[in-house]
C-alpha positions, 0 to 999 in steps of 0.5 A: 364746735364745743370745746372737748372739756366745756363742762356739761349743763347740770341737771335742774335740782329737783324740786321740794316736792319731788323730794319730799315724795321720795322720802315719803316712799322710802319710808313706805318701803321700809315700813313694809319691809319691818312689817314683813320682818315681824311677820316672818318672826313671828311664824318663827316663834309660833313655830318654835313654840308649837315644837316645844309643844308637841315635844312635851305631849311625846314626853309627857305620853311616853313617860305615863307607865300604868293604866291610870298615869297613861289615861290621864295624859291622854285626857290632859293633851285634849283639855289642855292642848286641843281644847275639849272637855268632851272626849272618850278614850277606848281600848279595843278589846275583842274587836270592840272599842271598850271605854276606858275613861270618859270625861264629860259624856254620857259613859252609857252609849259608849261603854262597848261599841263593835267595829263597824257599828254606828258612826265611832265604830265605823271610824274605827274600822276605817282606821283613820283620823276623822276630823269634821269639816275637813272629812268628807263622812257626815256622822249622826253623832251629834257635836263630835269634833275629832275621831283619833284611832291608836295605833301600835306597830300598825294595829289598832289598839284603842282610840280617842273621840272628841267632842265639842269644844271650849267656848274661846276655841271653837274649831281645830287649827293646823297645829292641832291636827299634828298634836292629833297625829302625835296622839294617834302615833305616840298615844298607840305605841303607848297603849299597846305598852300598857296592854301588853304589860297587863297581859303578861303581868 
């Protein structure tokens, strides 16, 4: 029989081997661990700058008074933010959308288009974003990337077609398909402003 406080055997040290394998995977763990970190911070910092983003095309948009100054924001955001230097902005005017400023298309198709008539008029009526690869309608209309209605309290007041883009972008990403939303929401409310200032001037 043992004595009650005989000291226990203690256990054999580990080997060099045994250790050195343990090292190596705590430094994996951690190396994965910054990898992650860096990840998350960098999604942060995308985020934060695509916020800063989208709240300069509200300002920039909702502080164009006139005809020209709104326009020529509305095109700024495409070329700039989207990238396109193919796009078409319209009124709708007697239940046509009537072209008010067209940059790098051919004006001629697209100086008066019904709703309901051919591809951008049936988009219009549709009143929704169209967006290609992401939308199920196929268009006839050869290189469109993106059909933006503005809207204005509810009602269609004009919109954005957008054609093919800037060779270093060749698709839409998510961040852009929100600057589209802000451009149909904030470019409509705008849009209507501007026709309702015409009218009563």
């Amino acid at each position: 029989m043992s004595e009650p406080n005989a000291p226990r055997p203690s256990a054999a040290p580990a080997s060099p081997e045994a250790e050195l394998a343990k090292l190596r995977q705590r430094l994996a763990d951690l190396e994965q661990a910054y990898r992650e970190a860096s990840e998350e911070l960098a999604e942060v910092s995308d985020r934060a700058d695509l916020m800063i983003l989208q709240h300069a095309t509200v300002r920039q948009i909702s502080a164009a008074i006139g005809r020209e100054p709104l326009l020529q924001a509305l095109q700024e955001v495409v070329i700039n933010i989207i990238g396109s230097e193919e796009l078409a902005i319209f009124d709708l005017v007697d239940g046509s959308l009537r072209l008010a400023r067209g940059f790098g298309v051919d004006p001629g198709p697209l100086r008066t288009i019904p709703l309901g008539q051919g591809p951008l008029g049936r988009l219009a009526a549709a009143g929704q974003t169209w967006v290609t690869g992401r939308d199920a309608a196929q268009l006839e209309t050869e290189g469109l990337t993106a059909f933006v209605p503005l809207r204005g309290d509810g009602q269609l007041v004009g919109a954005i077609a957008i054609w093919r883009m800037l060779g270093h972008k060749p698709e839409l990403v998510p961040s852009d398909l929100e600057t589209l939303e802000l451009l149909s929401v904030h470019g409509g409310q705008s849009q209507l402003l501007r026709q309702l200032l015409e009218r009563s001037a």
